[in-house]
PDB file of N, CA, C and O in Angstrom:
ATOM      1  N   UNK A   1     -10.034 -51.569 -32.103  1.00  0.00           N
ATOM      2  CA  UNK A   1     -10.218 -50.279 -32.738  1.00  0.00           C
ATOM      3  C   UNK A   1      -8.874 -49.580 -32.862  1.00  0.00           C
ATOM      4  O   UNK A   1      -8.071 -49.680 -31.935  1.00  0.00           O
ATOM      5  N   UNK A   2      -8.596 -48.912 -33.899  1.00  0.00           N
ATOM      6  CA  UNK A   2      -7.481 -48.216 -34.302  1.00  0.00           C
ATOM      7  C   UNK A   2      -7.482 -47.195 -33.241  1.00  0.00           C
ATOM      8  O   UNK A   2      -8.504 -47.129 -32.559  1.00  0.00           O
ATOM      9  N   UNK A   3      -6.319 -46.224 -32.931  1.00  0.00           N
ATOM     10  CA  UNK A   3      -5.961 -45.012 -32.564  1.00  0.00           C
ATOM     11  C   UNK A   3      -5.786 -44.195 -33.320  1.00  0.00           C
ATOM     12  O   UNK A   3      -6.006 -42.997 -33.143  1.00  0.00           O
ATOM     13  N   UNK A   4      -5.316 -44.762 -34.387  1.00  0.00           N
ATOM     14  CA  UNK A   4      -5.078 -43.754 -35.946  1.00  0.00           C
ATOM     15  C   UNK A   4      -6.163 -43.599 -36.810  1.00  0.00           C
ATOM     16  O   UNK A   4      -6.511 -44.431 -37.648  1.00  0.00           O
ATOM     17  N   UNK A   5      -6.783 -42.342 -36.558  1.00  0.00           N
ATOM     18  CA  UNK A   5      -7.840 -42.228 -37.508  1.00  0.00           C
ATOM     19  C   UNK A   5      -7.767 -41.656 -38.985  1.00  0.00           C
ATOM     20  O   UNK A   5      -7.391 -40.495 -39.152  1.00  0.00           O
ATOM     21  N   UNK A   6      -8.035 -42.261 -39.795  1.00  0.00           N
ATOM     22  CA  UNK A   6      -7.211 -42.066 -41.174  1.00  0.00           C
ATOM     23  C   UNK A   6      -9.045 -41.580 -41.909  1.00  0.00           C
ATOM     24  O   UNK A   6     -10.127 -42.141 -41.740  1.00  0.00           O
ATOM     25  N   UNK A   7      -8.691 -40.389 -42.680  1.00  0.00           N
ATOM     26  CA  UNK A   7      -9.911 -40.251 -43.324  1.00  0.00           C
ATOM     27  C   UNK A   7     -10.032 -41.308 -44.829  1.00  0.00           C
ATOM     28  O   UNK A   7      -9.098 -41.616 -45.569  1.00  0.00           O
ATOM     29  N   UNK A   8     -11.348 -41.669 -44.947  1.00  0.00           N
ATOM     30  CA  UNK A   8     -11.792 -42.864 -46.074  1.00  0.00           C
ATOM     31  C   UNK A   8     -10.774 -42.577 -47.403  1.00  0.00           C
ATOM     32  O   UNK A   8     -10.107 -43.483 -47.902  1.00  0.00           O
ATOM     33  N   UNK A   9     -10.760 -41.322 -47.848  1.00  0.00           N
ATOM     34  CA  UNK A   9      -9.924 -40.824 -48.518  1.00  0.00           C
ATOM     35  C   UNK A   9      -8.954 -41.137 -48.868  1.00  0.00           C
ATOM     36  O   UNK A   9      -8.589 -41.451 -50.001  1.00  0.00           O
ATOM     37  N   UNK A  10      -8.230 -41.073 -47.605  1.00  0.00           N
ATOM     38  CA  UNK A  10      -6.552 -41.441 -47.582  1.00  0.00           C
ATOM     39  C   UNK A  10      -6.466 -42.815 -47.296  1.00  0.00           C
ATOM     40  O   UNK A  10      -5.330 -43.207 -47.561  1.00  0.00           O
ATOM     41  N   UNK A  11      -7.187 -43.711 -46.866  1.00  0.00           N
ATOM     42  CA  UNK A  11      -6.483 -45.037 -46.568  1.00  0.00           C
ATOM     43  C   UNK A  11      -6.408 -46.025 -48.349  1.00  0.00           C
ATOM     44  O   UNK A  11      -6.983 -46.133 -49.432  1.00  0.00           O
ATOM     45  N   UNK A  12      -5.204 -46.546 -47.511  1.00  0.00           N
ATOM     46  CA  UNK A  12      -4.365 -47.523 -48.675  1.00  0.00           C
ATOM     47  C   UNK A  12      -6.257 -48.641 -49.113  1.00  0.00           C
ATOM     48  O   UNK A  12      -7.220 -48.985 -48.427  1.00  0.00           O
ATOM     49  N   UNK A  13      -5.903 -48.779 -50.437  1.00  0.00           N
ATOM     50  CA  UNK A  13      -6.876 -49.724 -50.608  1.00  0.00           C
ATOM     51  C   UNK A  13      -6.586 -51.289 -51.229  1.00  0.00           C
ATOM     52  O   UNK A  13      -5.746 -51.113 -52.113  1.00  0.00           O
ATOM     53  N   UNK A  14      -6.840 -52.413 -51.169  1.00  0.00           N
ATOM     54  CA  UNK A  14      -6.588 -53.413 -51.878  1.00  0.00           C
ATOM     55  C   UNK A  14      -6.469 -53.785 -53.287  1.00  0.00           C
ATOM     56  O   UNK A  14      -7.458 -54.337 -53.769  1.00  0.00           O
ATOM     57  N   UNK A  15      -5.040 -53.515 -54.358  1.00  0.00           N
ATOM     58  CA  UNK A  15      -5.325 -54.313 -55.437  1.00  0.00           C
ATOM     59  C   UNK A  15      -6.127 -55.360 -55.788  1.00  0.00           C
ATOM     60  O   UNK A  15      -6.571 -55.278 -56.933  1.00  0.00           O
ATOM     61  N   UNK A  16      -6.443 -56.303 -55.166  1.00  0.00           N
ATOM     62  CA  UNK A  16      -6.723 -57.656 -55.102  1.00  0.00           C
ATOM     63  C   UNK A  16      -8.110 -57.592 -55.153  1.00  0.00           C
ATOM     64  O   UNK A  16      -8.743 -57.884 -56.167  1.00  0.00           O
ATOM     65  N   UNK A  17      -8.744 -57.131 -53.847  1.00  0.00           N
ATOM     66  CA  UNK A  17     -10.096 -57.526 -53.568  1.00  0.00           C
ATOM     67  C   UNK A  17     -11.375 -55.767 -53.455  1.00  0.00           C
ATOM     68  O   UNK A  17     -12.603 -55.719 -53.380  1.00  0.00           O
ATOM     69  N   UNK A  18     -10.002 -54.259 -53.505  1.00  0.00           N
ATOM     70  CA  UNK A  18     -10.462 -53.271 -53.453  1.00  0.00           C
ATOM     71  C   UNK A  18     -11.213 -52.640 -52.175  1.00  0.00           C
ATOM     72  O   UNK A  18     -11.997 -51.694 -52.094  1.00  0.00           O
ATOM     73  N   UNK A  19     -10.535 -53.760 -50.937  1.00  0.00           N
ATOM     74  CA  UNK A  19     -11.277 -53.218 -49.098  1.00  0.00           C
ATOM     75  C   UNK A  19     -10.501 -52.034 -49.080  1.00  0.00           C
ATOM     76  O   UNK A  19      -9.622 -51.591 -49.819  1.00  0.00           O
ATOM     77  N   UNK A  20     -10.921 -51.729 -48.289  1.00  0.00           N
ATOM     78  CA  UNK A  20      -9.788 -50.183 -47.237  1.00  0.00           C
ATOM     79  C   UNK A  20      -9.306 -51.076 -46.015  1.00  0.00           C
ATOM     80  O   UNK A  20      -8.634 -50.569 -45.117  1.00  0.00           O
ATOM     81  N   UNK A  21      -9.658 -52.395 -46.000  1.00  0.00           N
ATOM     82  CA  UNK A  21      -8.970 -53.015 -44.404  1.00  0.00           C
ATOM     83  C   UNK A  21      -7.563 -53.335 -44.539  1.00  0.00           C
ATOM     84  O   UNK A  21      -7.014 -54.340 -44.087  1.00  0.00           O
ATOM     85  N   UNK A  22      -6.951 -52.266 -45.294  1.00  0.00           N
ATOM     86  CA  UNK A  22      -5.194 -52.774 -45.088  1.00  0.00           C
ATOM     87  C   UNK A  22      -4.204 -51.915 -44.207  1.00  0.00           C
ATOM     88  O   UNK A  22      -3.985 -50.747 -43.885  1.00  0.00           O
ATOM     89  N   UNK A  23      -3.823 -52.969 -44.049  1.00  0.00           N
ATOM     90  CA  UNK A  23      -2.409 -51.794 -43.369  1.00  0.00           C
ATOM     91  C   UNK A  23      -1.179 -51.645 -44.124  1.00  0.00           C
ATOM     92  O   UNK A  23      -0.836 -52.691 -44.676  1.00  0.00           O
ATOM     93  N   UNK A  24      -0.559 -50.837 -44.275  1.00  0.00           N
ATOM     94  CA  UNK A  24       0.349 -50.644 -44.974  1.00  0.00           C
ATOM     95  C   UNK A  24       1.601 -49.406 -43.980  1.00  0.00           C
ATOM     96  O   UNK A  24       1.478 -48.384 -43.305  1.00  0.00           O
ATOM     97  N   UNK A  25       2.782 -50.342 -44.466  1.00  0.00           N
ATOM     98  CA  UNK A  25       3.275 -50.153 -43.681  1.00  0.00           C
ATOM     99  C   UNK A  25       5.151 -49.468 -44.403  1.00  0.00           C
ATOM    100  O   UNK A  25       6.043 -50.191 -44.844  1.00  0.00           O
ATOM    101  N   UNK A  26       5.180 -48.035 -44.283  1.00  0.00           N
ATOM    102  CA  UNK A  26       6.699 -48.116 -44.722  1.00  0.00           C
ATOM    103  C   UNK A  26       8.041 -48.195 -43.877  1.00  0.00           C
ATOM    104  O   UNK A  26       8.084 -47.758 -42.727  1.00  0.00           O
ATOM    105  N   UNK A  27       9.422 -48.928 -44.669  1.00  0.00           N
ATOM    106  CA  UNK A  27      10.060 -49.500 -43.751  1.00  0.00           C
ATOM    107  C   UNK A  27      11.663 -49.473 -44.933  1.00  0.00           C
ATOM    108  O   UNK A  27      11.795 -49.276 -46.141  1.00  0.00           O
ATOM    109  N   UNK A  28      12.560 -49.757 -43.895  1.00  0.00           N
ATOM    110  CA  UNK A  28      13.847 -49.627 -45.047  1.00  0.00           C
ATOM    111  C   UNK A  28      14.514 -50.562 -44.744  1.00  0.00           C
ATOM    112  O   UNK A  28      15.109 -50.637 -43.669  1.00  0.00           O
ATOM    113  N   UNK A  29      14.536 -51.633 -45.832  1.00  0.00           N
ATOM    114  CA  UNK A  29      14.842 -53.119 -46.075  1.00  0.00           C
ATOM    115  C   UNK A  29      16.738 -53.259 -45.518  1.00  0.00           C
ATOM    116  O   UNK A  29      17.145 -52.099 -45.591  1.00  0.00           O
ATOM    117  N   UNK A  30      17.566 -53.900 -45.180  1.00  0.00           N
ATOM    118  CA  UNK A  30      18.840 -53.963 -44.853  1.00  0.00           C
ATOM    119  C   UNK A  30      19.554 -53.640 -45.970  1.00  0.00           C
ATOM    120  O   UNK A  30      20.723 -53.805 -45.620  1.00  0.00           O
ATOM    121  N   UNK A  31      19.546 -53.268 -47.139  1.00  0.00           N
ATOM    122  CA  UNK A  31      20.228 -53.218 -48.268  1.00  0.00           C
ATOM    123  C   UNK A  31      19.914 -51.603 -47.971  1.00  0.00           C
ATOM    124  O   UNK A  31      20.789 -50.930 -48.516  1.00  0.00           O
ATOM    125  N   UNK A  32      18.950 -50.791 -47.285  1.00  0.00           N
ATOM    126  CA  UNK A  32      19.182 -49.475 -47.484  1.00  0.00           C
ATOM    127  C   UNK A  32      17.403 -48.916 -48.209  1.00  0.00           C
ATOM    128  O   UNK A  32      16.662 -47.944 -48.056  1.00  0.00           O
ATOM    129  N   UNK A  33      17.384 -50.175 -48.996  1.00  0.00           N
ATOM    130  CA  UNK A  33      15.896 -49.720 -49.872  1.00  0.00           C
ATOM    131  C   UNK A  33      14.713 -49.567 -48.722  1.00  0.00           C
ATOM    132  O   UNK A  33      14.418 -50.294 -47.773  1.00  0.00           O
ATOM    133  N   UNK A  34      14.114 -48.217 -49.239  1.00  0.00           N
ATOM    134  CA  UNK A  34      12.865 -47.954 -48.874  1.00  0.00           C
ATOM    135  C   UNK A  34      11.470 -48.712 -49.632  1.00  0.00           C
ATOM    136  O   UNK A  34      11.262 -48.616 -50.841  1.00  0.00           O
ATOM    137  N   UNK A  35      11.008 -49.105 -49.142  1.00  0.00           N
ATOM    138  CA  UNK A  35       9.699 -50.580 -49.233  1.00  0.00           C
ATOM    139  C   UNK A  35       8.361 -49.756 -48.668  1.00  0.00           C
ATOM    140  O   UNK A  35       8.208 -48.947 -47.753  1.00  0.00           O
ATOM    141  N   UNK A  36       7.754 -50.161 -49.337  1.00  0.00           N
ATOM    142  CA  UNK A  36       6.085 -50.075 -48.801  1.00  0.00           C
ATOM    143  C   UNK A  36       5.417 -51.458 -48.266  1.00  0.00           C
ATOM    144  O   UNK A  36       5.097 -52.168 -49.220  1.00  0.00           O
ATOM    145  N   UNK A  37       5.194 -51.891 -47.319  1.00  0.00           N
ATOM    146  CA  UNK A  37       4.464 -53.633 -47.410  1.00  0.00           C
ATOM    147  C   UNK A  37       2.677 -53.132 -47.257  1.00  0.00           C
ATOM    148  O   UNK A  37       2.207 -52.144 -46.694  1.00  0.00           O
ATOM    149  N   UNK A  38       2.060 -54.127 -47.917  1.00  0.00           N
ATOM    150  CA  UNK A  38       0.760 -53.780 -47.543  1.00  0.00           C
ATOM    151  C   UNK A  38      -0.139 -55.272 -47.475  1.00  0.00           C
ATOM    152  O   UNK A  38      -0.031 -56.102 -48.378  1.00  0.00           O
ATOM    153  N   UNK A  39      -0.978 -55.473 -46.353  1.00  0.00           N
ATOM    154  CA  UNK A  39      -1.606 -56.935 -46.212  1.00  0.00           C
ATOM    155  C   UNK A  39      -3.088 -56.227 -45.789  1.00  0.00           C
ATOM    156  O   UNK A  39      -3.418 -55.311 -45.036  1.00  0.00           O
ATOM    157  N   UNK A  40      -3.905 -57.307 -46.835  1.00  0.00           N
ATOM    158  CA  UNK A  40      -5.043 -56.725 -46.436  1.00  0.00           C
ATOM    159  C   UNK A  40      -6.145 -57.826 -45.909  1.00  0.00           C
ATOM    160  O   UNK A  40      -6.342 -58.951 -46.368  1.00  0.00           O
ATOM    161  N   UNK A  41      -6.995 -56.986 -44.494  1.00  0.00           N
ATOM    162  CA  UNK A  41      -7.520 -57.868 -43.777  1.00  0.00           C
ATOM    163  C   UNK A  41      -8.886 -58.787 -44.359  1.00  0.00           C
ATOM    164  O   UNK A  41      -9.348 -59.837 -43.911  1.00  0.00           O
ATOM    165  N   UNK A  42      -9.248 -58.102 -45.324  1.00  0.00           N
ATOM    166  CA  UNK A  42     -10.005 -59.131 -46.355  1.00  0.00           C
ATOM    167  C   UNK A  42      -9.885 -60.282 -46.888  1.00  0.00           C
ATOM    168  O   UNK A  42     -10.529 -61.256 -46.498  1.00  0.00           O
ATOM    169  N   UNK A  43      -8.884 -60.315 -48.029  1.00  0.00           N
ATOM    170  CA  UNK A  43      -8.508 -61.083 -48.282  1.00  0.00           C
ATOM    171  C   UNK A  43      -7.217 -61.930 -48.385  1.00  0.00           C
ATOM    172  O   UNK A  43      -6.875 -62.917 -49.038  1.00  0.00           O
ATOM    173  N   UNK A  44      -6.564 -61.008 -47.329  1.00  0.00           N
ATOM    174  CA  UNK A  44      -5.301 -61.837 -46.865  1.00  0.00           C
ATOM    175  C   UNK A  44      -4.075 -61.608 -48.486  1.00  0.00           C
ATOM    176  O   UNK A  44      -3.165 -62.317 -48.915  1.00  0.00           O
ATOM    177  N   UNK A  45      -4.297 -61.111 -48.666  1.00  0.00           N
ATOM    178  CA  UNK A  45      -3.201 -60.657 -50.004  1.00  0.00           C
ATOM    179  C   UNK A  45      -2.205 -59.648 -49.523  1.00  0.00           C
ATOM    180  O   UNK A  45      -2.565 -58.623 -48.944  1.00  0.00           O
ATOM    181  N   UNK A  46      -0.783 -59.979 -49.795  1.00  0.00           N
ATOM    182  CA  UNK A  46       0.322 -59.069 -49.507  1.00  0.00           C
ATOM    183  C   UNK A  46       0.959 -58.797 -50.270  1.00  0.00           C
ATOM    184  O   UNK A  46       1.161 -59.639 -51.144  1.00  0.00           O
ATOM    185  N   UNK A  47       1.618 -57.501 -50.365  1.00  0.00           N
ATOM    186  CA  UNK A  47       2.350 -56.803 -51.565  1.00  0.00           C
ATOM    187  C   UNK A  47       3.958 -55.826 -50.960  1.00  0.00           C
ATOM    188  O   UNK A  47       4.296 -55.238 -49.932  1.00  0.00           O
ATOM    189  N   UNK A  48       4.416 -56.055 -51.985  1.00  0.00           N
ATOM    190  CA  UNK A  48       5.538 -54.832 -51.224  1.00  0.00           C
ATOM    191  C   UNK A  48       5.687 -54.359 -52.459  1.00  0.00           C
ATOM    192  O   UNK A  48       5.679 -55.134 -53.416  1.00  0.00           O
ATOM    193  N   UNK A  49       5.828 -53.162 -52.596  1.00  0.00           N
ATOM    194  CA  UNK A  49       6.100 -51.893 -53.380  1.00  0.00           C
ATOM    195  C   UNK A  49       7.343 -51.296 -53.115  1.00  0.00           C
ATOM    196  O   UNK A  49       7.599 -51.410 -51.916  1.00  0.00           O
ATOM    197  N   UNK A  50       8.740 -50.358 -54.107  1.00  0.00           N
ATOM    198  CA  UNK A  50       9.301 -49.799 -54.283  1.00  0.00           C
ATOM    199  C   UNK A  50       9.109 -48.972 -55.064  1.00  0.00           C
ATOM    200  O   UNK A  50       9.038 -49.402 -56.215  1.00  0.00           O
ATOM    201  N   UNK A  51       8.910 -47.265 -54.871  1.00  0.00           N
ATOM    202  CA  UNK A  51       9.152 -46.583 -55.864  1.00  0.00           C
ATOM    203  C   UNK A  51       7.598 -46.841 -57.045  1.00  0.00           C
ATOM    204  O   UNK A  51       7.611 -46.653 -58.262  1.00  0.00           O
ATOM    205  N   UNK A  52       6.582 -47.234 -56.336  1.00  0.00           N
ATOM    206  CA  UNK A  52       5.981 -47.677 -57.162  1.00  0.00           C
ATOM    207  C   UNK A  52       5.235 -48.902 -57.966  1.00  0.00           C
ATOM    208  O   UNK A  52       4.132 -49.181 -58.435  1.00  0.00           O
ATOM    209  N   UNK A  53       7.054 -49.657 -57.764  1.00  0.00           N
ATOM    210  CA  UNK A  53       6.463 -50.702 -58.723  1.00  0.00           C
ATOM    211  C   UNK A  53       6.869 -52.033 -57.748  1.00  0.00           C
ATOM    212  O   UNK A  53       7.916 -52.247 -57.137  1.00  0.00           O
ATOM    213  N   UNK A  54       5.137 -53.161 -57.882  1.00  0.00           N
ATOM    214  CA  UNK A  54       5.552 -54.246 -57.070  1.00  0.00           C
ATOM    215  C   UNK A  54       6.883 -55.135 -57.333  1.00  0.00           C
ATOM    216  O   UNK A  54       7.238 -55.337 -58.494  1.00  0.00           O
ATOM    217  N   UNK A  55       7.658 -55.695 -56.175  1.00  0.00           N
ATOM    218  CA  UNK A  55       8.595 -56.609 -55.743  1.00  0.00           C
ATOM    219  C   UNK A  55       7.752 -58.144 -55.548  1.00  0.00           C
ATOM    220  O   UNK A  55       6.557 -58.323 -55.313  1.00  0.00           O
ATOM    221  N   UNK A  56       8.680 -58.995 -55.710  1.00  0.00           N
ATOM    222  CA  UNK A  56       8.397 -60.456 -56.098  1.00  0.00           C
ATOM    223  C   UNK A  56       8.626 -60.490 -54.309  1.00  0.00           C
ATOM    224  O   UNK A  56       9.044 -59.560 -53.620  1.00  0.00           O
ATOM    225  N   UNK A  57       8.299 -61.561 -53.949  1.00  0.00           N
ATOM    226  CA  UNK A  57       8.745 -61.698 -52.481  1.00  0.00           C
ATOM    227  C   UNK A  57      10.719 -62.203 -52.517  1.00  0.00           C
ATOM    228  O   UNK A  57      11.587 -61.961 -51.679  1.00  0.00           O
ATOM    229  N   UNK A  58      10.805 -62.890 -53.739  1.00  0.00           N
ATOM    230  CA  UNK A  58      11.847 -63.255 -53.449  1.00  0.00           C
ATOM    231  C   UNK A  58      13.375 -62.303 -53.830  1.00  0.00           C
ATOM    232  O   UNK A  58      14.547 -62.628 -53.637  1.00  0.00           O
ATOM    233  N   UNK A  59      12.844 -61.138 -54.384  1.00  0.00           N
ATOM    234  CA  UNK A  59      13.491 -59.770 -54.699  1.00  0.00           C
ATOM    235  C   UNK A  59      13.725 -59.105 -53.085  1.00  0.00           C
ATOM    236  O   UNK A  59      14.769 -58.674 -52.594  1.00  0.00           O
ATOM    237  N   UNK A  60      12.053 -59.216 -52.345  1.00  0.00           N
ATOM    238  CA  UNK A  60      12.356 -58.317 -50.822  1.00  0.00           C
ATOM    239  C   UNK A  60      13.197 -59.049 -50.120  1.00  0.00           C
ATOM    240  O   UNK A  60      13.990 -58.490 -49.363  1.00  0.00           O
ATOM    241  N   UNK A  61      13.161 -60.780 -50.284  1.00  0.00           N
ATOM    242  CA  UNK A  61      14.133 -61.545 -49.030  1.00  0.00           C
ATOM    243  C   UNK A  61      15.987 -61.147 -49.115  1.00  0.00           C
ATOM    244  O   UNK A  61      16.852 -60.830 -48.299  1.00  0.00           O
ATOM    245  N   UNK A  62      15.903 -61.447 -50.953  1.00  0.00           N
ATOM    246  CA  UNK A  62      17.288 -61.019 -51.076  1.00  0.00           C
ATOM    247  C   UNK A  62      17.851 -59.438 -50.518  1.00  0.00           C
ATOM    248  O   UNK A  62      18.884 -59.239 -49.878  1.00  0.00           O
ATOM    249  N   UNK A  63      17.002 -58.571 -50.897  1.00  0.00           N
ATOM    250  CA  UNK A  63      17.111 -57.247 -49.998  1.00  0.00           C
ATOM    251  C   UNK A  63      17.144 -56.897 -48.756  1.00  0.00           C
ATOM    252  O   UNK A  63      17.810 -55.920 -48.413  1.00  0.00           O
ATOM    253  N   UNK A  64      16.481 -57.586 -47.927  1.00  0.00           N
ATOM    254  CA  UNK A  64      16.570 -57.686 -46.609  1.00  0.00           C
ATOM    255  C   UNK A  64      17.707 -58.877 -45.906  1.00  0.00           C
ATOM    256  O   UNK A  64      17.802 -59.054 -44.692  1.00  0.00           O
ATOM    257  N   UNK A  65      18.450 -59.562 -46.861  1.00  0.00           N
ATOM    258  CA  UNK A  65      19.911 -60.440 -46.362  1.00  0.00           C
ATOM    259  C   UNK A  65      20.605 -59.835 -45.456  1.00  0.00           C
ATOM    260  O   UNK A  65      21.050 -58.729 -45.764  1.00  0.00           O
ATOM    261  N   UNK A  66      20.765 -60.132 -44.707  1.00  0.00           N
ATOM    262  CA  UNK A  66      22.351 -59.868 -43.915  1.00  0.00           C
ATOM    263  C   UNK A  66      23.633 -60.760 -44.903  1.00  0.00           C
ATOM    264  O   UNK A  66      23.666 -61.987 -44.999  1.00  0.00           O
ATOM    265  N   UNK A  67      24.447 -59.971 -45.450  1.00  0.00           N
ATOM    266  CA  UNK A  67      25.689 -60.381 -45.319  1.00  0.00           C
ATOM    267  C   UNK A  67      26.873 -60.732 -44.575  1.00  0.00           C
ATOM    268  O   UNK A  67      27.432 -59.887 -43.875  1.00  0.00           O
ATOM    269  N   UNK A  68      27.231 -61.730 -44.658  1.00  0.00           N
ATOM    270  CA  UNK A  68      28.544 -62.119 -43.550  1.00  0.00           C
ATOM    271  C   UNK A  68      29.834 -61.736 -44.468  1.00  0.00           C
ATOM    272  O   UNK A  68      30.137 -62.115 -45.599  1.00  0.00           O
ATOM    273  N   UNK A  69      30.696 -60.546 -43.265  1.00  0.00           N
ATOM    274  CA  UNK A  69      31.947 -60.114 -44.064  1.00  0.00           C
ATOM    275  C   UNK A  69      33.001 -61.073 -43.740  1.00  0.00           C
ATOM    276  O   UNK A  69      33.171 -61.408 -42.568  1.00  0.00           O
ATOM    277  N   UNK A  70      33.614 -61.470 -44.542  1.00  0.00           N
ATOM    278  CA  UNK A  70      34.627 -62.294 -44.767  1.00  0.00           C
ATOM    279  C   UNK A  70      35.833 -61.493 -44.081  1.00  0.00           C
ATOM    280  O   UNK A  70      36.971 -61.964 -44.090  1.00  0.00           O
TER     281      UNK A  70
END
């Protein structure tokens, strides 16, 4: 059971399958960018959002790189 009680209202809902069982989670990728991730316990579908608009997974990995300074 959650601790966070979120009214029906406000919780994030699933593109995919349309549950309320997601979590969503905001976070600021190593490049600085602010990200939304969201996985939902239905149907197991994950998303990350910027600003709106979904990211490819392979857009968030490059964003989250560590660079090695020369």
């Amino acid at each position: 059971m959650s601790l966070v009680l979120v009214p029906a209202s406000q919780r994030p809902v699933c593109g995919t399958c349309s549950s309320s069982r997601v979590t969503s989670i905001a976070m600021t990728l190593t490049d600085g960018s602010p990200v939304h991730f969201a996985s939902c316990h239905n149907c197991e579908s994950r998303s990350w959002t910027q600003a709106g608009r979904r990211l490819d997974i392979t857009t968030v990995l490059g964003k989250a790189q560590k660079h090695k300074v020369a």
